[in-house]
C-alpha positions in Angstrom: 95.4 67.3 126.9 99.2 65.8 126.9 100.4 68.9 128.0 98.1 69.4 131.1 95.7 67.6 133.2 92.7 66.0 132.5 90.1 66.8 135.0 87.2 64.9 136.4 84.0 66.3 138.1 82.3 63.1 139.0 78.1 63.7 139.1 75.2 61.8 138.7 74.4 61.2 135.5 70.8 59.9 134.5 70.9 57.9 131.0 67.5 59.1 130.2 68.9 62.9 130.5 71.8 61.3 128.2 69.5 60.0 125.9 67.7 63.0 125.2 70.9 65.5 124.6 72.1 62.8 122.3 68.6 62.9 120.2 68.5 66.3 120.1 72.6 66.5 118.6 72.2 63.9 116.5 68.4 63.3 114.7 68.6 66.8 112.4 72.3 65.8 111.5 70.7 62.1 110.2 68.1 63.2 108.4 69.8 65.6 106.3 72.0 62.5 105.8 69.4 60.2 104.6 71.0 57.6 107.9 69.1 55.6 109.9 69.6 56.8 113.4 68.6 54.3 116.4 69.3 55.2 120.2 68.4 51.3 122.0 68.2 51.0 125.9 66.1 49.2 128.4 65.9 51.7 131.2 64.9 49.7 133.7 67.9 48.3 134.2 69.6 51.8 135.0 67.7 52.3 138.8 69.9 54.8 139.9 72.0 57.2 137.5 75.5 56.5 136.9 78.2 58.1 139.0 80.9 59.7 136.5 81.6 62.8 134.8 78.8 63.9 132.6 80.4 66.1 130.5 83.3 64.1 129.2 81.2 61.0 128.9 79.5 62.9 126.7 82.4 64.2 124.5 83.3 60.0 124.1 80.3 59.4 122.4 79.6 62.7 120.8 83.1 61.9 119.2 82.3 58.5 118.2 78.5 59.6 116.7 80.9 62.3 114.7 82.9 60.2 113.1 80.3 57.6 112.6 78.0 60.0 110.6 80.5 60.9 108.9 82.1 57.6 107.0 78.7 56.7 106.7 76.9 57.7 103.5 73.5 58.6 102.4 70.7 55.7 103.4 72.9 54.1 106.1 72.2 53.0 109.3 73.8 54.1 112.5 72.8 53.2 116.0 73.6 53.5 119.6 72.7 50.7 122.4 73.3 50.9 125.9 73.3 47.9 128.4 74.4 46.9 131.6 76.8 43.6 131.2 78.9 41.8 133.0 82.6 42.3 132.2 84.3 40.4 129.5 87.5 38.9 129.7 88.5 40.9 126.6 89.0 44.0 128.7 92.6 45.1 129.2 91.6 46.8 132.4 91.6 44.6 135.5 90.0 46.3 137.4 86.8 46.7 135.1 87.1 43.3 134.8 86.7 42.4 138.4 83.8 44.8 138.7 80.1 42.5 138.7 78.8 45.0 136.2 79.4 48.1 133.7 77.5 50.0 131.6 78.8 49.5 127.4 77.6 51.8 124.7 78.0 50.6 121.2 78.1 52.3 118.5 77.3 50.9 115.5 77.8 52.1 111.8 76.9 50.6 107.8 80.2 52.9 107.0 83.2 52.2 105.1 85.0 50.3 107.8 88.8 49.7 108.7 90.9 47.7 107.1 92.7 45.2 110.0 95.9 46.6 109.3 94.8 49.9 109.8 92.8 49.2 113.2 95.7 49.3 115.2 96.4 52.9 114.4 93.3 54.3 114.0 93.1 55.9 117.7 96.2 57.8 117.0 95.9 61.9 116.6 95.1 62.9 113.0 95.2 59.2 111.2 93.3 58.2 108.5 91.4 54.9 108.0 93.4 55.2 104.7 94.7 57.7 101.8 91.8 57.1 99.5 89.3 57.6 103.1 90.8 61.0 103.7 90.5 61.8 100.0 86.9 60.7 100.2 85.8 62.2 103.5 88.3 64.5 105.1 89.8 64.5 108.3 88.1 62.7 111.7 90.4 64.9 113.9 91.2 64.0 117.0 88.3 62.6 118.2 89.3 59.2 118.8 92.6 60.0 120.3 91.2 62.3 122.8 88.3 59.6 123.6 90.9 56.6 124.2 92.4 59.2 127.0 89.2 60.4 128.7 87.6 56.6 128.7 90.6 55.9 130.7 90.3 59.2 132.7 86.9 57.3 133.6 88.0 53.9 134.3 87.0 52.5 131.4 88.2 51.5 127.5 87.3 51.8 123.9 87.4 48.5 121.8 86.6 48.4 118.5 85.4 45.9 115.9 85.5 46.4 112.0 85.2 44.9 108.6 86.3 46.6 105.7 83.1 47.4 103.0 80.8 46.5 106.3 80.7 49.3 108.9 82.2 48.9 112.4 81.1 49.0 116.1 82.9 51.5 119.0 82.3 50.3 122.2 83.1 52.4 125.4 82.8 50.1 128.6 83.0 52.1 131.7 82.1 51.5 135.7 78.6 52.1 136.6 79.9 54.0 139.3 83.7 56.3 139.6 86.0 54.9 141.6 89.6 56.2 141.3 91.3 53.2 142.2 89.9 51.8 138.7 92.0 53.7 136.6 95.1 52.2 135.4 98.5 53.5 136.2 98.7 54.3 132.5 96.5 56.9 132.5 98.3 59.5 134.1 97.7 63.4 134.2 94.4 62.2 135.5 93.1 64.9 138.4 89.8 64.1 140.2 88.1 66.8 141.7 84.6 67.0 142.9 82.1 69.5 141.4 83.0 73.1 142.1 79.7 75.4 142.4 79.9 78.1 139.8 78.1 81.4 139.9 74.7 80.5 139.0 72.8 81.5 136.0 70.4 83.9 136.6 67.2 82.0 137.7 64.8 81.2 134.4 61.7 83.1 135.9 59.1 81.0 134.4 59.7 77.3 133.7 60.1 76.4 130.1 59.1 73.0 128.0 62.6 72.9 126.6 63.6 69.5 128.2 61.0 68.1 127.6 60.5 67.8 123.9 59.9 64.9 121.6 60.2 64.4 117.7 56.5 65.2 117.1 55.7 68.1 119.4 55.0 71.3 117.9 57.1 74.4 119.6 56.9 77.9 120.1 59.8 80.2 120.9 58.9 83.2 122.3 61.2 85.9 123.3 60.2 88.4 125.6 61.9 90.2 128.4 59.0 91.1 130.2 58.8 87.8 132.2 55.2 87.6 133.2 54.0 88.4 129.9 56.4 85.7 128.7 54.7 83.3 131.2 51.1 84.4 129.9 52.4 83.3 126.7 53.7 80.4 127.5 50.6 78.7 129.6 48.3 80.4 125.9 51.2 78.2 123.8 50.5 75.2 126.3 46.7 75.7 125.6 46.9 75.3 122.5 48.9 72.0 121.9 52.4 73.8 121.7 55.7 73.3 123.6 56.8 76.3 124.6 60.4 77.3 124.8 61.6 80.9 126.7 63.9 83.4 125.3 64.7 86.9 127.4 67.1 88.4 125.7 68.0 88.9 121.9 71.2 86.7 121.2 69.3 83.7 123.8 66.4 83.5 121.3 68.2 83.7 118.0 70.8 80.6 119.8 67.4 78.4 120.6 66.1 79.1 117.0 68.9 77.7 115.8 69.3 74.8 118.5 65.5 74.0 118.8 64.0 74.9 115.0 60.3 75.8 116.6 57.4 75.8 114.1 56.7 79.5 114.7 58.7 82.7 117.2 56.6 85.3 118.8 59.2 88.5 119.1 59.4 91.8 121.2 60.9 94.2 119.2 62.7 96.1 122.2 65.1 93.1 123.8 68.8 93.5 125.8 71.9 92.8 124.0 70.1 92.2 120.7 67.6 94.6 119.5 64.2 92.6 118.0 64.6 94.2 114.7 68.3 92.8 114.2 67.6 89.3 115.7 64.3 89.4 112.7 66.9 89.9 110.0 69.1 87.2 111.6 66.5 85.3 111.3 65.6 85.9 107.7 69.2 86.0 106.3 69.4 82.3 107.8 68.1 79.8 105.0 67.9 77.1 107.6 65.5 79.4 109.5 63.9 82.4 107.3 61.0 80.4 106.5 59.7 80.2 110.1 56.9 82.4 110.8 57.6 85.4 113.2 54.9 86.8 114.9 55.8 90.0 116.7 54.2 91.6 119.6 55.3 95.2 120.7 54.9 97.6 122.4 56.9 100.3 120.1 55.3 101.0 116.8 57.7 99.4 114.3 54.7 97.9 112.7 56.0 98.7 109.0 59.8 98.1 109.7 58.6 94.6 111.1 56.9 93.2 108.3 59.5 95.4 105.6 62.1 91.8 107.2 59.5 89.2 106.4 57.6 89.2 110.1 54.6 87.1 109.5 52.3 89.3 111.4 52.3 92.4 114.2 50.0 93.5 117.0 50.6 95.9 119.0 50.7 96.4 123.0 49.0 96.6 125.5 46.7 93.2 123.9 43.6 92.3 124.8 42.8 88.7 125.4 41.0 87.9 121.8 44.1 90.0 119.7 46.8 87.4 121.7 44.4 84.4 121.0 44.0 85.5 117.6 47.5 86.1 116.9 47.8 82.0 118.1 45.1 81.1 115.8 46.7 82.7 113.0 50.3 81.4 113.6 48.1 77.7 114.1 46.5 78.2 110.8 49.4 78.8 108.5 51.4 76.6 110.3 48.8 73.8 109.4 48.2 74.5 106.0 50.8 73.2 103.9 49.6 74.3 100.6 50.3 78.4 100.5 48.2 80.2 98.3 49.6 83.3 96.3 47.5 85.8 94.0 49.5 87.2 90.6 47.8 90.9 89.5 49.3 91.1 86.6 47.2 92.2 83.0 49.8 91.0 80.6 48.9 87.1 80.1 52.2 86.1 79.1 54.4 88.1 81.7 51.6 86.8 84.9 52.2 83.4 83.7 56.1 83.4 83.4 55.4 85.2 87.0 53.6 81.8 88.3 55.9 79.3 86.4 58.8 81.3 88.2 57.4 81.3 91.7 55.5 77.8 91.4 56.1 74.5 93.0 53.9 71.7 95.0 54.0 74.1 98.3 52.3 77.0 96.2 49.0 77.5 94.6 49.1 80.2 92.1 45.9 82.3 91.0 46.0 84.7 87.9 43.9 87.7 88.3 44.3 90.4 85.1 42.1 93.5 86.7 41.7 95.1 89.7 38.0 94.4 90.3 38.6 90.6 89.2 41.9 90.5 91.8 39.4 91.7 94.3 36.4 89.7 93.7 38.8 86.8 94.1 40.2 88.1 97.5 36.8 88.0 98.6 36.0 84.5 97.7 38.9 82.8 98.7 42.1 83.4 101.6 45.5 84.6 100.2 48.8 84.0 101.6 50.7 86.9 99.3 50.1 88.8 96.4 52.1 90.7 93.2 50.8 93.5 91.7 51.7 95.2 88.8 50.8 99.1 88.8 49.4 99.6 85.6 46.1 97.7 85.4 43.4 98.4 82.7 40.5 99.4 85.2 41.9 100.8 88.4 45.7 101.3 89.4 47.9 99.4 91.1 47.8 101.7 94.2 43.9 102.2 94.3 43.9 97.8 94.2 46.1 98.2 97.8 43.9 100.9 99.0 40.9 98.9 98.7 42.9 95.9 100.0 44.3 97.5 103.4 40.9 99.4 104.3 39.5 95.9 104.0 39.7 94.4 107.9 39.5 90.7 106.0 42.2 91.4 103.6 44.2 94.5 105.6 47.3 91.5 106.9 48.0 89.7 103.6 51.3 90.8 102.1 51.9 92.5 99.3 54.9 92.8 96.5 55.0 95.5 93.8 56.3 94.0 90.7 56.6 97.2 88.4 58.4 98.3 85.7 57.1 102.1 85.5 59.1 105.2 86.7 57.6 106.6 89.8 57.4 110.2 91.1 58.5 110.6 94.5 54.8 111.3 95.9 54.3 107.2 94.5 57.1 106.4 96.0 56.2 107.8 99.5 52.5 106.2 99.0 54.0 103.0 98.3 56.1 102.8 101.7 52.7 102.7 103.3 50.7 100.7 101.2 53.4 97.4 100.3 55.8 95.8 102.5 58.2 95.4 99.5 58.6 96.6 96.0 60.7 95.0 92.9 61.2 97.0 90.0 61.4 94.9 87.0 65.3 95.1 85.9 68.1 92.4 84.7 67.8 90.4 88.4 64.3 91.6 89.2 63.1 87.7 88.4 65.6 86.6 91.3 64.8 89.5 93.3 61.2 88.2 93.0 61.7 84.9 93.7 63.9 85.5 96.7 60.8 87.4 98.5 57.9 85.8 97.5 60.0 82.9 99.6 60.4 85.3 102.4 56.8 86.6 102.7 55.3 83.1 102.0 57.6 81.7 104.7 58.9 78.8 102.2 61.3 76.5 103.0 64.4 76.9 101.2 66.1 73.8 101.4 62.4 72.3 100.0 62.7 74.3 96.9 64.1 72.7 93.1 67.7 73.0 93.7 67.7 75.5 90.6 65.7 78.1 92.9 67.6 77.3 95.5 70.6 78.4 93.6 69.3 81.8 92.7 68.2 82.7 96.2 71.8 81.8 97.2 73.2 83.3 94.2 71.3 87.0 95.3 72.6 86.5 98.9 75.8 86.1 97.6 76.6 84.0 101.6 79.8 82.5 99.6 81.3 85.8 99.8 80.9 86.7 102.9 83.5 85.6 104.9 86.0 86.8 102.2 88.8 89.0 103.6 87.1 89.0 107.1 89.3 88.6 110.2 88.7 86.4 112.6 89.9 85.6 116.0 90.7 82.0 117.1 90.9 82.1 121.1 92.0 78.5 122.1 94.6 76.6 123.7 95.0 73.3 122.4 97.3 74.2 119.1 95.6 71.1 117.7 92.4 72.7 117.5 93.9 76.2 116.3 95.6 74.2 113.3 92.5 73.1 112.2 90.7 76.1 112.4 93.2 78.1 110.8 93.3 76.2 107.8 89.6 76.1 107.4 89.4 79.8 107.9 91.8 80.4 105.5 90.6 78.4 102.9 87.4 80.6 102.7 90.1 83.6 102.4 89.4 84.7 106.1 92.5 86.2 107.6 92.8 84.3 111.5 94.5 86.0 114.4 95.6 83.1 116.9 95.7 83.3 121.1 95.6 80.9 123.8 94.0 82.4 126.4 91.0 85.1 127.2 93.6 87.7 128.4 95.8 87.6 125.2 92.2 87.5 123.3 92.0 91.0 124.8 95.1 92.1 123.9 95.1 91.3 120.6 91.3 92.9 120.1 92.9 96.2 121.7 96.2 95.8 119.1 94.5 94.2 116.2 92.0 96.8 115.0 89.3 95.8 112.8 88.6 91.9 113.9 85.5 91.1 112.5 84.2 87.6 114.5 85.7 85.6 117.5 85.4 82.0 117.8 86.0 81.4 121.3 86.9 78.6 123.3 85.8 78.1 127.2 87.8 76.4 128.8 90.8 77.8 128.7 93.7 78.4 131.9 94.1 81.7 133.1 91.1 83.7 131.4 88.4 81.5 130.8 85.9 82.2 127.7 83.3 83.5 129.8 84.9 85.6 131.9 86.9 86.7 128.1 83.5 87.5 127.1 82.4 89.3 130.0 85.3 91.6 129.7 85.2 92.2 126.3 81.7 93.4 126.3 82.5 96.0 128.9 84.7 97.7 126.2 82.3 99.9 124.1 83.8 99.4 120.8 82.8 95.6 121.0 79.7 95.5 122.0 78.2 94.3 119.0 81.8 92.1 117.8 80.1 88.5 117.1 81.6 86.0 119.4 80.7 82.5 118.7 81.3 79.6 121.9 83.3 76.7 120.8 82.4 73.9 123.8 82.8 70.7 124.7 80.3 71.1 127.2 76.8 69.9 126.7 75.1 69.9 130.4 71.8 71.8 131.0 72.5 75.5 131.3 75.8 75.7 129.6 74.1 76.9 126.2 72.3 80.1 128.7 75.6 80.7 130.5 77.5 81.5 127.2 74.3 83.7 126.3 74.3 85.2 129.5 78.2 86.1 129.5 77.6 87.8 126.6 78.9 85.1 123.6 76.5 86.1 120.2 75.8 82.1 119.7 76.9 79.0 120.5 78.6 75.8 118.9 79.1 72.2 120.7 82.2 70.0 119.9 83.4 67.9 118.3 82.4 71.4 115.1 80.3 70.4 112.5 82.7 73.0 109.8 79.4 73.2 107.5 77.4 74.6 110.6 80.1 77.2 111.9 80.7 78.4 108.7 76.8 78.9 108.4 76.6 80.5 111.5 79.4 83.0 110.5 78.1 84.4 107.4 74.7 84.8 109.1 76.4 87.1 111.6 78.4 88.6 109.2 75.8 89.0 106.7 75.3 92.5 105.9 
């Protein structure tokens, strides 16, 4: 930013479009934090949307909410209020203080406040409320710095009050309208320019519901290529009390799973760029997401290899009218029972109850059953979510128990895990590949093993679990790991944001490779053999990311290289153009390091 200039595309900006993209960055980040998060504005008094550049208005505040969330700990309160006032005489800007009204937005934090001595500082690059802060909390970056320059890029300023031990308040005042001639002489390498039309995106065929969510809707994801099938889809999700949010190609629909968190997916299995089998075991290595049931609807007969990931259920194409509404009914159903119910076929007393005590907690219901014929009398009485079997019961075997089971039209969908201990010929082997969707054989981590898929197939989530289970599933996945020894390409041109990428990437023992543009991002892929993952910036001078990514897809040998979107932009459509140029997924700035690093070992995650 100090090296080139900062440039403004003035637009209409509507606060209730504001609002919501703040709500939907912000509410999942405060309640994993325990914070009370409060966005306050009277909208009537905003008539007409303000005139100034969207996307780094945005960036001011997302920066401030950043660093607010984060020097504020667990059961705080955090809030952001917008109002139209008339200017104080506080404001250094005399221009804004001549004006008969501006827009502020506060924001308001129970944090760890700044000392006065340190307030005067606290907007410079890379400071510190203090030594014991940054030991505390780690670094706030260079949010503030960059938001002092852009508010006056705007016209406006940042004031800030504070009490040690208290909290403090950020407020950005700014014009209600852009008018160069407000900003002050200070603020130089300031360039105005007036929005540029870019390409457009491909049109979204059929209208979607995704702007127009709220906290307690239920959501679908469905991702289809066929369009009008998708459309079908959508008006059945619509019928049936859903929000329903549009997916057409692989990579798009694993991003919005991640973005939106819908109560349930419905998949094709044959998708561009990302096949629907390898976007399902995206989905299931995820623990933020595995637990969400996918319901998969295809016309290719991958029926086993489907529910072998965890799928929640598969019907094939072409579907009548009852098999899609029934598929709905189902996903409906499990969604809306929150107690699961699993079934244990196990003859030994002691071993089926360690089984239960292992598996159970207050989202499962566990059943003993210690024959066949009782296991199946008991199917018939009551609705199953899962079940374990061991093969060798007293009065039938394991495999005749599944037989009966899967020739039952009632009973044929439920899952079902092999837990054995027995040697099997390979004619058991081959008969058990059609009769179980998974099988763990009873060795020294066959209790993890266990664990880890009756979570799959019973669609728990994991961060619900006793933090001991959740330990053991993570401890199987082994996801610490995974970025060890990986290389990964930083494409970016601010040497700020390198710096700190580097030395988080390192720290996980990730070897980085460094350039400042698209072009030398090229280069260095062509020179550099064996880069595993690309984080890549967008906008960026002489190669842009996009047009980075667009070119590096053309080369066959990266087709399939992850590339994750670093962005400060958040304006409808910016999330589907770095999907549509090709990036694998998609990550908004100022980065949450927790959530990149998440994403990265899901897409490195073999």
């Amino acid at each position: 930013m100090e090296a080139g200039k900062i440039e403004i595309e003035i637009d209409e900006v509507p606060v209730s479009e504001l609002i919501n993209n703040l709500k939907q960055l912000f509410t999942e980040v405060a309640k994993s934090k325990h914070i009370e998060f409060k966005i306050s504005c009277d909208e009537e008094q905003f008539r007409s949307p303000l005139k100034t550049d969207k996307q780094r208005l945005e960036q001011i505040l997302r920066n401030l909410l950043s660093n607010a969330f984060k020097f504020t700990e667990r059961d705080g309160q955090i809030a952001l209020r917008i109002d139209i006032e008339r200017p104080g005489a506080l404001l250094r800007n005399e221009k804004l203080r001549r004006l008969p009204e501006i827009v502020a937005f506060s924001v308001s934090d129970t944090g760890i406040g700044i000392p006065e001595t340190k307030q005067g500082i606290i907007f410079e690059a890379f400071q510190q409320a203090d030594g014991s802060t940054k030991r505390k909390f780690g670094g706030t970056g260079l949010g503030l710095s960059i938001s002092r320059e852009l508010a006056g890029a705007l016209g406006g300023e940042i004031h800030l009050e504070s009490e040690e031990g208290k909290g403090s308040i950020f407020t950005l005042y700014l014009p209600l309208k852009f008018d160069a001639a407000n900003v002050t002489k200070g603020e130089k390498n300031i360039e105005i320019r007036k929005p540029v039309p870019r390409e457009p995106l491909p049109p979204q065929e059929a209208e979607d519901d995704r702007y127009r969510l709220s906290d307690n809707d239920k959501t679908i994801l469905i991702i289809e290529d066929d369009v009008v099938f998708a459309k079908v889809l959508l008006n059945i999700a619509r019928d049936k009390g859903y929000k329903g949010i549009l997916a057409h190609a692989g990579n798009t629909g694993l991003s919005l799973a991640r973005y939106y968190r819908p109560d349930a997916i419905i998949l094709d299995m044959k998708l561009p760029v990302l096949d629907g089998s390898e976007v399902l075991k995206l989905l299931k290595n995820d623990p933020e997401l595995r637990h969400i049931p996918v319901q998969i609807m295809s016309g290719y007969d991958r029926r086993k290899e489907g529910l072998e990931l965890g799928a929640f259920d598969f019907i094939s194409k072409p579907l009548t009218h009852d098999a899609v509404h029934g598929a709905f009914d189902r996903i409906q159903d499990f969604i809306n029972r929150k107690l699961k119910k699993l079934l244990v076929v196990e003859d030994d007393p002691a071993q089926n109850k360690a089984i239960r005590e292992l598996i159970g907690n207050g989202d499962i219901r566990s059943i003993a059953a210690h024959t066949g014929q009782e296991a199946y009398n008991i199917l018939q009485d009551e609705r199953f979510d899962c079940i374990i079997i061991d093969l060798g019961l007293p009065d039938m075997t394991g495999f005749e128990l599944m037989e009966k089971i899967k020739e039952s039209e009632q009973l044929n969908r439920i899952p079902i895990i092999v837990y054995t201990g027995r040697d099997m010929s390979r004619e058991e082997a081959r008969q058990l590949e059609k009769l179980a969707n998974t099988v763990v054989l009873k060795t020294t981590d066959s209790q993890e093993r266990l664990l880890d898929e009756t979570a799959l197939f019973l669609h728990r989530v994991e961060a619900k679990l006793p933090k001991e289970k959740q330990q053991i599933i993570r401890k199987l996945h082994r996801t610490e790991e995974v970025l060890k020894n990986k290389k990964v390409l930083i494409v970016d041109d601010d040497m700020r944001n390198i710096y700190s990428l580097t030395n988080v990437m390192e720290e996980e023992g990730m070897k980085c490779f460094v350039a400042e543009n698209g072009r030398v991002a090229i280069d260095m892929l062509e020179k550099q053999p064996g880069i595993d993952i690309v984080l890549m910036d967008i906008m960026m001078p002489e190669m842009d990311g996009y047009e980075a990514t667009m070119a590096i897809r053309k080369m066959n040998q990266f087709n399939k290289l992850p590339i994750i979107a670093l962005t400060a932009k958040a304006m409808k459509g910016d999330r589907e153009k770095c999907l549509e140029a090709g990036m694998s997924d998609y990550v908004s700035k100022p980065v949450n390091i927790e959530q990149l690093l998440s994403l990265m070992r899901v897409w490195l995650y073999k």
